[in-house]
N, C-alpha and C positions, 0 to 999 in steps of 0.2 A: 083568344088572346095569347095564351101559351104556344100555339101554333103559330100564329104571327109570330112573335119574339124569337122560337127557335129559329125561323128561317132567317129572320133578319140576321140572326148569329151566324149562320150559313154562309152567308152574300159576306157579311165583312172578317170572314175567315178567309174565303175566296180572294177579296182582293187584297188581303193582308199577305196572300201568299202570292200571288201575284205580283205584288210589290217589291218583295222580298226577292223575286228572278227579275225584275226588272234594272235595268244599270242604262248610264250614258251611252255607252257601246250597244245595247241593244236597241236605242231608241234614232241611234247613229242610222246602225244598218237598217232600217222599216223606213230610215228619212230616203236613204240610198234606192231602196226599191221604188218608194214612190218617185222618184225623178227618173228611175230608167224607167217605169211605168208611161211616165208623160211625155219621154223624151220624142219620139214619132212626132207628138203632136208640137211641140213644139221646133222641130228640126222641118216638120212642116211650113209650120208659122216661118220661121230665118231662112228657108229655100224661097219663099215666093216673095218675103222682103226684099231679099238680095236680088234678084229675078227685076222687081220694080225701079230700085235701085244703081242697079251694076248691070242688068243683062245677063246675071248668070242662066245653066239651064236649070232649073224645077228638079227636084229630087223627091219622090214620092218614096217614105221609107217602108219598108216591105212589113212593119209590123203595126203598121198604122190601122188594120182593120179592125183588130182589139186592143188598141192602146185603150178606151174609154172604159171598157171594164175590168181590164186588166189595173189601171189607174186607179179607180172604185173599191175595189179589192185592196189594192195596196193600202190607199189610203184611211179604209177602216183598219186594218193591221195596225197600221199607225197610229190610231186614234186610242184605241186598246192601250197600248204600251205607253202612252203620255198618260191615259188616265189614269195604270196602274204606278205611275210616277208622281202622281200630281200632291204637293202642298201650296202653302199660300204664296208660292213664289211661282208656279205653273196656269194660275187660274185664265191667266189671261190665251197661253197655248191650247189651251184645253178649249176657251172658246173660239178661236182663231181654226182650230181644225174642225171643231164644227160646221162653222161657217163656210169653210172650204170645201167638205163634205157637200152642203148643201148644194152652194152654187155648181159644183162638179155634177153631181145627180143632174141639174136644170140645165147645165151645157150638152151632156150627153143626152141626154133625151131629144132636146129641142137639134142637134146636130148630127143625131145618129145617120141621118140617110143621106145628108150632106158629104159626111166623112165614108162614110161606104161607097158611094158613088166613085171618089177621089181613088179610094184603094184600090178600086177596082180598074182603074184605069192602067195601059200596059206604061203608056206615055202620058207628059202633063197636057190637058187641052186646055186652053188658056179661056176658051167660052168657062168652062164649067169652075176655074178658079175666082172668074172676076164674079161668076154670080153668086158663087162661094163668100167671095171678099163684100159683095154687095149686101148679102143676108147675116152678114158679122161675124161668120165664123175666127178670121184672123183675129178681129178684135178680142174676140171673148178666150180665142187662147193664151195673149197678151196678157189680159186678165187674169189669167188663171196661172198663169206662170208669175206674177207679180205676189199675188197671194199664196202661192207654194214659198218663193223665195223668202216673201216676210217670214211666214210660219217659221220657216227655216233659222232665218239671223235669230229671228226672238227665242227661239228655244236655245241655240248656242248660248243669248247672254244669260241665261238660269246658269249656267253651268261656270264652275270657276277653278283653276290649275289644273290637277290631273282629270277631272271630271271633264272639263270641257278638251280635253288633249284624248280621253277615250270618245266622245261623241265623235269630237272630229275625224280621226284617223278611222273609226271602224264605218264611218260613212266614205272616207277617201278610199280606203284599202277595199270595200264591197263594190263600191265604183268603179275602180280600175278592175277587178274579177270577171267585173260584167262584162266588160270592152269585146269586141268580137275580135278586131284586129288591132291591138295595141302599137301604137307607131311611137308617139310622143307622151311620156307622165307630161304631166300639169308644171310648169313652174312651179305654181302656189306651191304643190307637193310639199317641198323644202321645209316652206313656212309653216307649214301646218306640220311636219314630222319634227321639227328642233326649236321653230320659233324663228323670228327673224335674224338676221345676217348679225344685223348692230343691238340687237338684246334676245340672247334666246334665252330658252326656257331656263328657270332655275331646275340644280341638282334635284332629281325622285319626278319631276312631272313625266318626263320619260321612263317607262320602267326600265332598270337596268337589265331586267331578262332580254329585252330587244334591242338595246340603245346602238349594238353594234349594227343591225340588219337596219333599221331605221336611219343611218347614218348613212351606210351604203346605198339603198335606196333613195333619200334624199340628192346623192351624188349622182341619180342616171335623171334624175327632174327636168324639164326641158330641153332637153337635147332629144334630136333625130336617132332612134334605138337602131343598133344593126341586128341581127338575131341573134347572136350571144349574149348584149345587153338584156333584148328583148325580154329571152327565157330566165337569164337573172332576175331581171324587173320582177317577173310574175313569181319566181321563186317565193323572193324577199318577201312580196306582197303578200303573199300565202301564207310565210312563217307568220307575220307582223298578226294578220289577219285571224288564223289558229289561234295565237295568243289572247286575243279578244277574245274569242269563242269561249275560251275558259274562264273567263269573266262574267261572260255573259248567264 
């Protein structure tokens, strides 16, 4: 019995301290890997939509052969850092990534040789997409993109002023890091660095350590970068982004 009790004292020292390193910005960034994790598959998924659609050509993206476990991966990270987050305002994210967990496991399984097959392709063959599309693969990444996105909004509404302006920005600023070839920030950017045009954020939700590089940043948002922009953009991002990190 004494043995039991210690350990159980063990477990919730552990995730007392866990807790204690866990913040909005860290829960930001793990949101951020999971979506460049998935991103392959779903840039899959919107190439052979638009293909059915539009006529465009197929774009098989080059890191599509391990997006499923690379996915997996992320998204236990993620699961981790919600749970070292979680009170009675979390319960419902907490089971929501479960859930997502699960079905992820049972798509990757049941689609692994489907999606290798693809990857390994030099060019798209349109046989092996529609038997592809026939056996659900599209569907079920549609699916899977549907409940990443929920997970997503739902855990932003936990968060309220500066809380949810650190989740936000340290998922936007890890997002744009990732990019390979940065052409265009996001519109939204803007939104999500100040707040909207006709009501931004009150005075402190931005911290004033970045309010300036946040501001500037916000100003290259939408627009076609030229490479002076560019290396700025990524600068800025970087500062913004450091500044998390110390939060974190």
């Amino acid at each position: 019995m004494t043995r039991h009790i210690m350990l159980l004292a063990v477990v919730f020292c552990l995730l007392a301290s866990a807790s204690a390193l866990s913040s909005p910005a860290s829960v930001g960034l793990d949101f951020a890997d999971s979506y460049s994790a998935f991103a392959p598959l779903y840039t899959l998924y919107k190439s052979y939509a638009n293909f059915l659609f539009a006529g465009t050509q197929i774009v098989i993206p080059p890191d599509l052969g391990g997006a499923c476990s690379q996915f997996r991966d992320d998204l236990s990270a993620l699961q981790v850092e919600i749970i070292t987050q979680t009170d009675s305002q979390r319960i419902e994210q907490v089971t929501r990534i479960a859930h997502l967990r699960q079905t992820t496991g049972t798509f990757c399984q049941r689609y692994h040789d489907t999606i290798s097959v693809i990857a390994s392709l030099a060019v798209a063959d349109l046989d092996t997409f529609k038997q592809a599309a026939d056996g659900g693969l599209f569907a079920a990444i549609s699916d899977e993109n549907k409940e990443l996105e929920g997970l997503f909004s739902s855990m932003l509404d936990t968060y309220t002023g500066s809380e949810q302006w650190k989740f936000a920005v340290a998922f936007s600023m890890r997002t744009v890091l990732k990019q390979r070839d940065l052409v265009k920030l996001d519109s939204n950017l803007r939104e999500i660095l100040l707040g909207p045009k006709d009501h931004p954020y009150e005075a402190g939700i931005v911290p004033p350590a970045i309010l300036s590089q946040a501001r500037e940043l916000a100003a290259l948002a939408g627009i076609s970068l030229d490479d002076t922009e560019r290396q700025r953009a990524i600068s800025l991002t970087r500062e913004i982004y450091d500044y998390l990190m110390k939060l974190h």
